[in-house]
C-alpha positions in Angstrom: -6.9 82.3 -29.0 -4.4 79.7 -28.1 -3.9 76.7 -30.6 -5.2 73.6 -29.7 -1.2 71.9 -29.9 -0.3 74.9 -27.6 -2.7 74.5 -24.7 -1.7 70.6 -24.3 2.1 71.2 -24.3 1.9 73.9 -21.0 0.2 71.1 -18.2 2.6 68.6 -19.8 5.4 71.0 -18.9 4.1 71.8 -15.4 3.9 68.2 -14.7 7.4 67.5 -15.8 8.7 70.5 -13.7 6.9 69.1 -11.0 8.4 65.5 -11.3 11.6 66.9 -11.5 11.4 68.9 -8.3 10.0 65.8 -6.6 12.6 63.4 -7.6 15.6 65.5 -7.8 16.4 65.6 -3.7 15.9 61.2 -4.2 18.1 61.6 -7.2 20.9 63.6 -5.1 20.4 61.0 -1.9 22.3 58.1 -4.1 21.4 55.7 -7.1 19.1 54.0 -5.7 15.0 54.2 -4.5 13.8 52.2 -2.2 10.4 51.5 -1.9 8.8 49.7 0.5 6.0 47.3 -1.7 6.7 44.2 0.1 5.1 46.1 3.3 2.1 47.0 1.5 1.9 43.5 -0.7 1.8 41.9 2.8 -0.9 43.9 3.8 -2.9 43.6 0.8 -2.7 39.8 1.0 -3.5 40.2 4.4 -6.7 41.8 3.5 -7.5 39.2 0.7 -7.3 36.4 3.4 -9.2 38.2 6.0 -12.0 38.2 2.9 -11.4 34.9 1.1 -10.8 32.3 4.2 -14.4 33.4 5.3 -15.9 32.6 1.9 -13.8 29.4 1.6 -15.5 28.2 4.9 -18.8 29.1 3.5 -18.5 27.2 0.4 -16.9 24.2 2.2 -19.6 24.1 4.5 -22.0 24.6 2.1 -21.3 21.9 -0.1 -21.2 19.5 3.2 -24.4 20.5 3.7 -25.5 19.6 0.3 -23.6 16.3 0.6 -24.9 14.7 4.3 -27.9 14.2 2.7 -27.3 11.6 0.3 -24.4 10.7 2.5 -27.1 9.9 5.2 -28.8 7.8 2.8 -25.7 5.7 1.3 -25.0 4.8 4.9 -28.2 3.7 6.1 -28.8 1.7 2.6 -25.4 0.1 3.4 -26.4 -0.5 6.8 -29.6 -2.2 5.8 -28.0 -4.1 3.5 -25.4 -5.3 6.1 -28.3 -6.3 8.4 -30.4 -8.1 6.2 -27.3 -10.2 4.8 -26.1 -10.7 8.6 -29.2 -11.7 9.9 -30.2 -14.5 6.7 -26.9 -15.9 7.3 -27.7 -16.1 11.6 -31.0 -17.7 10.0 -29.4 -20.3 7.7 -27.2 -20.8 10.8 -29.7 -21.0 13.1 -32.4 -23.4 11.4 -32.2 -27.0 11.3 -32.0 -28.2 7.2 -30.4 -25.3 6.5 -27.7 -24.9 4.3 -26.0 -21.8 3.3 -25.7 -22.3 -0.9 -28.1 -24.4 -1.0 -32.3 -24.5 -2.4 -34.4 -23.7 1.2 -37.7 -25.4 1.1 -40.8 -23.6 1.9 -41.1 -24.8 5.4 -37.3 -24.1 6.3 -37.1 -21.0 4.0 -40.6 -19.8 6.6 -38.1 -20.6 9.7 -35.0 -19.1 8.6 -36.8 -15.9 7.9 -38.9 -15.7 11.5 -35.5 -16.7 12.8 -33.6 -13.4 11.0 -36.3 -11.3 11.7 -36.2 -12.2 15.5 -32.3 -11.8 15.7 -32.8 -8.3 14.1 -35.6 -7.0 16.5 -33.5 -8.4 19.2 -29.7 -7.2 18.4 -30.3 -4.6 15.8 -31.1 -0.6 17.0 -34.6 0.3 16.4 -33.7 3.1 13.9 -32.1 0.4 11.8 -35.1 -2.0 11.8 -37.4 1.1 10.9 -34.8 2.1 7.9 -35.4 -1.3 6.8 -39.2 -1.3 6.8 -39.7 -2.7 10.2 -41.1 -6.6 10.6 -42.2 -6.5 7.0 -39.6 -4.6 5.1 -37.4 -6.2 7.0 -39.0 -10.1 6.2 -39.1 -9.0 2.3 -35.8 -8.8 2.4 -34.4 -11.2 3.9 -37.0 -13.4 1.7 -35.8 -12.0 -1.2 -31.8 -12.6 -0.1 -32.7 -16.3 0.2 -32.1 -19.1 -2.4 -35.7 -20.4 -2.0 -37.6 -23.2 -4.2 -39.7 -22.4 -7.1 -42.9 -23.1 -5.1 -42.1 -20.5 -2.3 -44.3 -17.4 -2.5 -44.9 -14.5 -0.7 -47.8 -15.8 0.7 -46.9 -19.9 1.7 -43.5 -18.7 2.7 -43.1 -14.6 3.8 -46.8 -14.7 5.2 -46.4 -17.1 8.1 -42.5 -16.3 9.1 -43.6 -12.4 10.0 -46.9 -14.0 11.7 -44.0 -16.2 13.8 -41.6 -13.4 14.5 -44.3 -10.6 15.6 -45.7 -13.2 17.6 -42.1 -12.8 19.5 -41.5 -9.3 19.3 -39.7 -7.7 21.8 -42.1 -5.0 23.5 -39.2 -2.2 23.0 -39.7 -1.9 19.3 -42.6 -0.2 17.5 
């Protein structure tokens, strides 16, 4: 039987005698080796982008995806809000006794309303008006954007401008 020192020291020798055989004719050929990684690095990098750009474009889509929906609703919120502060001021403009920074009464505050809530059915897109609430989202905010009295209610003020401005709807709009 062959110690257990013994039978680890032969392979160890056959592998060095084997290295040696290898290397000796580069050893002979001059000082240096050349070896040509940056062939191979460029290939593996290669492969890497051929695996990664794919996945980048995923994710970047992916989280586009995820974003357009709040995106969708930031935008529209900003447009309504655009529309109902554009169409109060057309109001205030448009109205006889009204005064922009100043208290509307109930009667003008009624008119100045119908008259913003026309001008948005007529010059606003449809999809708009509908992200707004239609005629009475549309009237509830503007009422609420207005610097009315303390008597003016929903009901003495609100109630009779949308009565006035569906009684002029334009037939194109739901």
């Amino acid at each position: 039987m062959v110690p257990f020192a013994a039978s680890r020291v032969r392979p160890l020798a056959a592998g060095a005698v084997i290295l040696a055989a290898l290397t000796g004719p580069c050893a002979a050929a001059g000082p240096a080796i050349v070896l040509p990684w940056g062939d191979a690095l460029a290939e593996a990098i290669q492969g890497l982008g051929a695996v990664l750009v794919p996945l980048a474009a995923t994710a970047a889509l992916a989280a586009l995806a995820r974003l357009t929906g709040p995106l969708r609703v930031l935008v529209t919120s900003t447009l309504v809000e655009r529309l109902v502060r554009n169409v109060a001021d057309y109001g205030i403009n448009a109205v006889a006794g009204a005064v922009r920074g100043r208290t509307l009464t109930v009667p003008v505050g009624a008119r100045v309303i119908a008259s913003a809530v026309e001008r948005a059915l007529e010059q606003a897109p449809g999809w708009l008006v509908r992200a707004a609430g239609g005629v009475e989202g549309l009237g509830e905010k503007v009422f609420r954007s207005l610097p009315l009295e303390e008597a003016a209610t929903a009901d003495n003020t609100l109630a009779p401008a949308l009565e006035a401005a569906r009684g002029r709807r334009p037939a194109t709009l739901p």
